[in-house]
C-alpha positions as CSV (number, residue, x, y, z in Angstrom):
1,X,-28.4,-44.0,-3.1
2,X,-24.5,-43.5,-1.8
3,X,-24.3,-40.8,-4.4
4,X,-27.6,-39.1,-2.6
5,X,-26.0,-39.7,0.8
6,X,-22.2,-38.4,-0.3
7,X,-24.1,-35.5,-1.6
8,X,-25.8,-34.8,1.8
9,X,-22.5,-35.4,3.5
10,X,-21.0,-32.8,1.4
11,X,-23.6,-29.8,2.0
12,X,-23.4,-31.3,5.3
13,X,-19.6,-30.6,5.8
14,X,-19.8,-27.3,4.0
15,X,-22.2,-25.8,6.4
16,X,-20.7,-27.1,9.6
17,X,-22.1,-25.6,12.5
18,X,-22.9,-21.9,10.8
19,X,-26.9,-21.9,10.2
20,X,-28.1,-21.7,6.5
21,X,-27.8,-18.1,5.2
22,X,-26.9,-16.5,8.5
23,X,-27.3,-13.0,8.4
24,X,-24.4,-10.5,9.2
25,X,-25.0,-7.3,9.5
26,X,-22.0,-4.8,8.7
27,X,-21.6,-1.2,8.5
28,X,-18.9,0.6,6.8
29,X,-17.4,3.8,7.8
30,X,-17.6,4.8,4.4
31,X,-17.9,3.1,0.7
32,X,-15.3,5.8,-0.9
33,X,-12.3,4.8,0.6
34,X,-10.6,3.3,-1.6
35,X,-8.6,0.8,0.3
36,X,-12.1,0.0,2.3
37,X,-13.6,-0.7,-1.5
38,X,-10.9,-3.5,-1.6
39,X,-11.6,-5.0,1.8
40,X,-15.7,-5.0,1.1
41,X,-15.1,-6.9,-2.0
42,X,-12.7,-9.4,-1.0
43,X,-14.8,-9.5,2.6
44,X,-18.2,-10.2,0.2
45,X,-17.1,-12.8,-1.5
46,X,-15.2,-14.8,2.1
47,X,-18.3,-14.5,3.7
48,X,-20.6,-16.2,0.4
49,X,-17.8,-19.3,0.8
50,X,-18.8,-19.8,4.8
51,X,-22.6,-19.6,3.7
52,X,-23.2,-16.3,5.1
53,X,-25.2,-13.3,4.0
54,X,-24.2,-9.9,4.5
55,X,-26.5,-6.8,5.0
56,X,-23.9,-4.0,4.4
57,X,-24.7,-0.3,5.1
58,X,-22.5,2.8,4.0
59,X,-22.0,5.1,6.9
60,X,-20.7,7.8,4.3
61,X,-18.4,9.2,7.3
62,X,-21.5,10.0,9.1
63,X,-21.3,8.1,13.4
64,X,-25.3,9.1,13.7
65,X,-25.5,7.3,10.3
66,X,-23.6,4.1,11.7
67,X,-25.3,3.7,15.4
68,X,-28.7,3.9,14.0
69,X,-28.1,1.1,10.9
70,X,-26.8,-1.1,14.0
71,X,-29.7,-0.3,16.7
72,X,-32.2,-1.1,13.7
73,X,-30.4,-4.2,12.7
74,X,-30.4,-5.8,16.5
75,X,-33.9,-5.4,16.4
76,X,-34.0,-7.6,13.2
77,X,-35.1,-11.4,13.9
78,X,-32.3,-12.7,11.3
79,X,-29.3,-11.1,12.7
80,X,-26.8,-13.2,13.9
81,X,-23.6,-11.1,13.7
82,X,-22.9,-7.4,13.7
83,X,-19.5,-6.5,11.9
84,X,-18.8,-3.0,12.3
85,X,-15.8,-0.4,10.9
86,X,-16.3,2.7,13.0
87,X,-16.9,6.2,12.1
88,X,-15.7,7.7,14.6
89,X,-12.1,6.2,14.7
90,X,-10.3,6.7,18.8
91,X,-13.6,7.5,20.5
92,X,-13.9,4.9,22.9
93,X,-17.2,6.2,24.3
94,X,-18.7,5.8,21.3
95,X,-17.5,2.5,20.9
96,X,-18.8,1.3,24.5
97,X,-22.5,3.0,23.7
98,X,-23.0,0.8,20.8
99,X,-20.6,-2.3,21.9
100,X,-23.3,-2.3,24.7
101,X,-26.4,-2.2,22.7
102,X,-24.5,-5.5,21.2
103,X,-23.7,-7.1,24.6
104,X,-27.5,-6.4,25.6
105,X,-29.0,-8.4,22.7
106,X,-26.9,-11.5,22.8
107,X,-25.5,-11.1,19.4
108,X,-21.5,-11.9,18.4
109,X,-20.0,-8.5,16.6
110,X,-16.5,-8.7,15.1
111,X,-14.6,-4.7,14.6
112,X,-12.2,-3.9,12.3
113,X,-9.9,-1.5,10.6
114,X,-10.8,2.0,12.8
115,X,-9.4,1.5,16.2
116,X,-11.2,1.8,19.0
117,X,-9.8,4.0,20.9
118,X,-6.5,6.2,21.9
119,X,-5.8,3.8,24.7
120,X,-4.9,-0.1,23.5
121,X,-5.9,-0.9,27.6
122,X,-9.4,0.5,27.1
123,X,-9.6,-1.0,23.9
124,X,-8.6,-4.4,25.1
125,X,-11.2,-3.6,28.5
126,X,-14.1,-3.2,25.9
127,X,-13.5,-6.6,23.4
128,X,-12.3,-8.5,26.7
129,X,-15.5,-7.6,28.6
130,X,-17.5,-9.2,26.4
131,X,-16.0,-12.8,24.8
132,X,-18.2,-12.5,21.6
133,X,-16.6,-10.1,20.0
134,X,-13.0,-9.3,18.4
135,X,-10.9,-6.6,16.5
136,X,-9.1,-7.3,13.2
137,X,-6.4,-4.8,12.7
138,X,-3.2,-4.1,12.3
139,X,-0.4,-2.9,14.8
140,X,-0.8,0.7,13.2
141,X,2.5,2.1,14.5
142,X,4.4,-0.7,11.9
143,X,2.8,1.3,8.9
144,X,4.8,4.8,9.9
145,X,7.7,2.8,11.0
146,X,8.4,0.6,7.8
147,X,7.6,3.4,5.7
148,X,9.5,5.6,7.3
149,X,12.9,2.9,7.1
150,X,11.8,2.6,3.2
151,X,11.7,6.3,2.7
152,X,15.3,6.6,4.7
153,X,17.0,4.1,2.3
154,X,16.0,5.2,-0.7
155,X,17.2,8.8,0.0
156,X,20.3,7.4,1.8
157,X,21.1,6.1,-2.0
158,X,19.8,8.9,-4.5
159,X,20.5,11.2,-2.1
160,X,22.2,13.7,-5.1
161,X,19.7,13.2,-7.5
162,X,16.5,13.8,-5.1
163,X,18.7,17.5,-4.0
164,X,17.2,19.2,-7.2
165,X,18.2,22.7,-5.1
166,X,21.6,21.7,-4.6
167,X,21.6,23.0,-1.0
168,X,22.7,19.8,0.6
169,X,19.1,19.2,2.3
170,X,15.9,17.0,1.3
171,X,12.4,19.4,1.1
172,X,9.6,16.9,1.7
173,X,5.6,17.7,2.4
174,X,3.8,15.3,4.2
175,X,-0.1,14.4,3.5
176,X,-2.3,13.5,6.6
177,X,-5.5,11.9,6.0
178,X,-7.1,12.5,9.2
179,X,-6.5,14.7,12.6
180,X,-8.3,12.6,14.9
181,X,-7.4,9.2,13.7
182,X,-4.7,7.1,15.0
183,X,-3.2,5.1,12.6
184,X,-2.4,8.8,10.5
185,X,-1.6,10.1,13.7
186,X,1.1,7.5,13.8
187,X,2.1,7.2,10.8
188,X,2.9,10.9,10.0
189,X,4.9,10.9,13.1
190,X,7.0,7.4,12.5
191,X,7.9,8.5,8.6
192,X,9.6,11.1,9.4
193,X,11.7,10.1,12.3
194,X,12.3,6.7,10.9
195,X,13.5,8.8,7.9
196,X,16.0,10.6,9.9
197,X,17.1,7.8,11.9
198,X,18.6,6.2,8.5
199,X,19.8,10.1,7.1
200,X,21.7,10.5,10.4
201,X,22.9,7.2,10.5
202,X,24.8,7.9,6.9
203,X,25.4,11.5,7.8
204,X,22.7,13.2,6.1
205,X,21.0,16.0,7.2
206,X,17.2,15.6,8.7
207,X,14.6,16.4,6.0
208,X,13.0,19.7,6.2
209,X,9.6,20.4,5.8
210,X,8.9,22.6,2.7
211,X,6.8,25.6,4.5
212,X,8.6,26.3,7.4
213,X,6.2,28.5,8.9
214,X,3.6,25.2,9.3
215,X,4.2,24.1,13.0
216,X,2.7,20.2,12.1
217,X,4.8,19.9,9.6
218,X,1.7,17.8,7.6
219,X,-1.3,19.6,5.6
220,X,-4.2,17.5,6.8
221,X,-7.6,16.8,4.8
222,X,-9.9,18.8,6.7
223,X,-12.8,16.0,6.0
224,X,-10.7,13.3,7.5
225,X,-11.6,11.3,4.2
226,X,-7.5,10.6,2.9
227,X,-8.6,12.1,-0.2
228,X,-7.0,12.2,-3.8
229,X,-9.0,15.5,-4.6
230,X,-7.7,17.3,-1.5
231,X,-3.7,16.1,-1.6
232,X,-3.7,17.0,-5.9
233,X,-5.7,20.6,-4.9
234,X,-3.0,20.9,-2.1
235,X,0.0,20.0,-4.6
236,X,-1.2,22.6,-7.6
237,X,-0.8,25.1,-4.8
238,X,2.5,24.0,-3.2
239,X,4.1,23.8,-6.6
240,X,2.7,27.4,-7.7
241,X,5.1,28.7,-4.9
242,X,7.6,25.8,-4.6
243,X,9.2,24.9,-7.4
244,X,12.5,24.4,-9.5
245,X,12.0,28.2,-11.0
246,X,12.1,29.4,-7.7
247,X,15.0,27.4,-6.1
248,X,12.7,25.9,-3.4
249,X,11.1,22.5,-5.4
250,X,9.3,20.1,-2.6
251,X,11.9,16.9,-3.5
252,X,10.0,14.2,-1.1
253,X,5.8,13.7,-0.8
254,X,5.0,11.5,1.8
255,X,1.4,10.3,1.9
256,X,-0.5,8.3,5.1
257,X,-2.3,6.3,2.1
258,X,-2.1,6.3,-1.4
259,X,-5.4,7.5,-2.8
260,X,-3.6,10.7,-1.3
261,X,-0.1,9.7,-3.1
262,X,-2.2,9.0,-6.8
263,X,-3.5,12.9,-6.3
264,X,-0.4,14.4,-5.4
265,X,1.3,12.5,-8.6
266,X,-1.9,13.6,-10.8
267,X,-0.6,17.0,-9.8
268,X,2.8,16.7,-10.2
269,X,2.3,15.5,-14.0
270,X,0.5,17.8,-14.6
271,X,3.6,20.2,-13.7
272,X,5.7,17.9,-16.0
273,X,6.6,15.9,-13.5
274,X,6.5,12.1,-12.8
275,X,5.8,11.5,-16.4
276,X,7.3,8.3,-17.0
277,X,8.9,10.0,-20.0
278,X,12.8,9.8,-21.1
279,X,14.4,12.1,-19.0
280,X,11.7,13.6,-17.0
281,X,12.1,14.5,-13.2
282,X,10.6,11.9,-10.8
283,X,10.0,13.6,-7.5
284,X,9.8,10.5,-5.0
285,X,6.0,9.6,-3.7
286,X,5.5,7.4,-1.0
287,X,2.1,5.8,0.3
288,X,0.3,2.7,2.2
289,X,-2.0,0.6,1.6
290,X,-0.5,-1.0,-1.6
291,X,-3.6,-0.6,-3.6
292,X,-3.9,-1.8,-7.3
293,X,-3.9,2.0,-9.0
294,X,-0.4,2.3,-6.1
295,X,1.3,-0.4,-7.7
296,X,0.5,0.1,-11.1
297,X,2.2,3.6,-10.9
298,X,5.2,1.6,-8.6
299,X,5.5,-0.9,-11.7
300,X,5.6,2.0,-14.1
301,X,7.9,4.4,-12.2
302,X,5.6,7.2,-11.2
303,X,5.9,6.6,-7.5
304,X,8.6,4.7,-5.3
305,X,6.7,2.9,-2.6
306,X,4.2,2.0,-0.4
307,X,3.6,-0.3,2.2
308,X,1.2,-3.0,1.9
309,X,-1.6,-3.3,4.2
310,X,-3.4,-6.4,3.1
311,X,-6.9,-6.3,2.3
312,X,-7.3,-10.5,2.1
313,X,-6.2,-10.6,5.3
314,X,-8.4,-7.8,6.6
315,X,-11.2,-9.9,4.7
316,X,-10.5,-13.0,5.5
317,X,-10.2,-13.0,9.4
318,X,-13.1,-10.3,10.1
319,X,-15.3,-13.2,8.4
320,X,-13.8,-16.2,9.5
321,X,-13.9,-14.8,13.2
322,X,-17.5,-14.0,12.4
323,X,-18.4,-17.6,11.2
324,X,-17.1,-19.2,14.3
325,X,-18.8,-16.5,16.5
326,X,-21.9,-17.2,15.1
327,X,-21.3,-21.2,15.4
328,X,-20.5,-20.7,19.1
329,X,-17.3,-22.1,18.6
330,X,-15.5,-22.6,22.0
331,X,-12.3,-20.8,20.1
332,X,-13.8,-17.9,18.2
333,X,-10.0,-17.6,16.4
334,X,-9.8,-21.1,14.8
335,X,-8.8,-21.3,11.3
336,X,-6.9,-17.8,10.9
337,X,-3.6,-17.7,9.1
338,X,-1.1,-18.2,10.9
339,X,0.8,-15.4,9.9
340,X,-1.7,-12.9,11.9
341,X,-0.9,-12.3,15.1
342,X,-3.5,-12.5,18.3
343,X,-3.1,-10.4,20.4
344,X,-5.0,-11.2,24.4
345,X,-7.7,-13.1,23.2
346,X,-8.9,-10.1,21.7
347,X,-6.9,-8.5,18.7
348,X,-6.1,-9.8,15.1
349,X,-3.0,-8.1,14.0
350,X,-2.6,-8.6,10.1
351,X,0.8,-8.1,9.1
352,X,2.3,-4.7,7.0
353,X,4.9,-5.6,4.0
354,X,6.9,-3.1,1.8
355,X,5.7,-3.3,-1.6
356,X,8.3,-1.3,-4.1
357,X,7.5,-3.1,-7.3
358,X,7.1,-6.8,-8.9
């Protein structure tokens, strides 16, 4: 008999105040990113620990795609949570159509990754205006900022050997994975100018971008889908015309994420570069997100860095957030990590980290 009634006090304990199987349902902006990939799997497998079920749905970069999945599942009897990664990263009215929908039927919704909007006061106005929801992100400007400052030291102290032209200046080429989207927005901005602020600082001349007839100063995947395919294409072609032969070799690639860093490498060995071989040329490459095919080129000297943004984290606090929403717990943020940052009541900021090797 006490084993029977420990045992009922166990299953008791485990499921707390979250109902048996509650069903979430989340929709992801798209199953091919490959940082995304990382997050669903770790995210899966948080959410089976709190007893919850997930109903996932791949948006495949498609908004129409994403609001009808959600309007469907509020109309489902077992929902209890809606988790959603938007398509349409910035658009704020797109946002408040379906964070309304949400409101209207009484159900908790947790948002994460894709910001919201442009605005951080309209973005606080929509999670604040309704208390059962929250936003688990990160403070996107730290990404372009700390890679930047890692990018500015590491040229600060090979500057010589990165000069393969010998003309005194650094040629870079910068990959953008999306126009519209903030956190690329940002962080093609920030790498740069942090990347100067340390070349000034040690008297070095400003990088130059390689094509100086390209006003941005980035070439941007015209899908908006931060893809390996489009920066290796892109790096074949900048490497036809800019190279050692020709006295004009890009000696810097900068990448908003590095599914776009692992293409423009694929193209540079292909060129004979980044080889990993005895006295091959290792033109610096530097990503974010820190993901595991990143730092296995890190550990094995095909690229220099990349800043870590942590897919746990991400996991863990979009479904602990969600378990405690869907519990009605009077604080919807208990049991984070205390290393995440909240932000007004409304924002999860998981912390960036430079990853350059183990």
């Amino acid at each position: 008999m006490k084993k029977l009634v420990a045992l009922l006090l166990s299953v008791m304990m485990c499921f707390g105040c979250v109902s048996a199987l509650a069903d979430t349902y989340v929709s992801w902006y798209t199953y091919g990113d490959v940082y995304l990939s990382s997050v669903r799997s770790e995210m899966e497998a948080d959410f089976a620990k709190l007893n919850l079920t997930i109903n996932g749905s791949d948006a495949n970069g498609n908004q129409q795609v994403q609001s009808d999945f959600i309007s469907t599942a509020l109309m489902n009897n077992d929902c209890e949570a809606i988790v959603v990664n938007l398509v349409e990263s910035g658009a704020i009215s797109t946002a408040q159509t379906i964070m309304n929908q949400i409101q209207a039927a009484g159900i908790p919704t947790v948002w994460f990754n894709r910001p919201v909007s442009t605005n951080n006061e309209e973005a606080a106005n929509l999670f604040l205006n309704n208390p059962a929801s929250a936003f688990v992100g990160t403070n996107f400007e730290d990404a372009g900022v700390m890679q930047g400052e890692l990018i500015g030291q590491y040229l600060v102290e090979h500057y010589n050997d990165i000069d393969l032209n010998g003309d005194g200046k650094i040629s870079y080429i910068m990959f953008k994975g999306d126009e519209a989207n903030q956190e690329a927005i940002a962080r093609t901005a920030l790498a740069v100018e942090y990347a100067n602020k340390a070349l000034v600082a040690a008297g070095k001349p400003e990088i130059e971008f390689y094509d100086a007839s390209n006003a941005n100063k980035y070439l941007v995947d015209p899908n908006g889908s931060w893809s390996n395919v489009f920066s290796s294409e892109q790096m074949q072609t900048v490497l036809s015309m800019y190279n050692e032969g020709n006295g004009n070799m890009v000696e810097l690639i900068i990448c908003n994420n590095d599914n776009m860093a692992e293409g423009a490498i694929s193209a540079l060995e292909a060129a004979g570069y980044n080889t990993g071989a005895e006295g091959a040329t290792t033109i610096p490459v530097f990503g974010v997100d820190a993901t595991d095919v990143a730092k296995d080129l890190i550990n094995n000297g095909y690229m220099v860095g990349t800043i870590k943004q942590d897919n746990v984290g991400m996991a863990d606090a979009v479904a602990t957030i969600t378990a405690n929403l869907i519990a009605g717990k009077e604080n919807k943020f208990e049991g984070l990590n205390e290393n995440y940052v909240i932000v007004d009541n409304w924002f999860v900021q998981i912390p960036y980290a430079v990853y350059t090797g183990e």
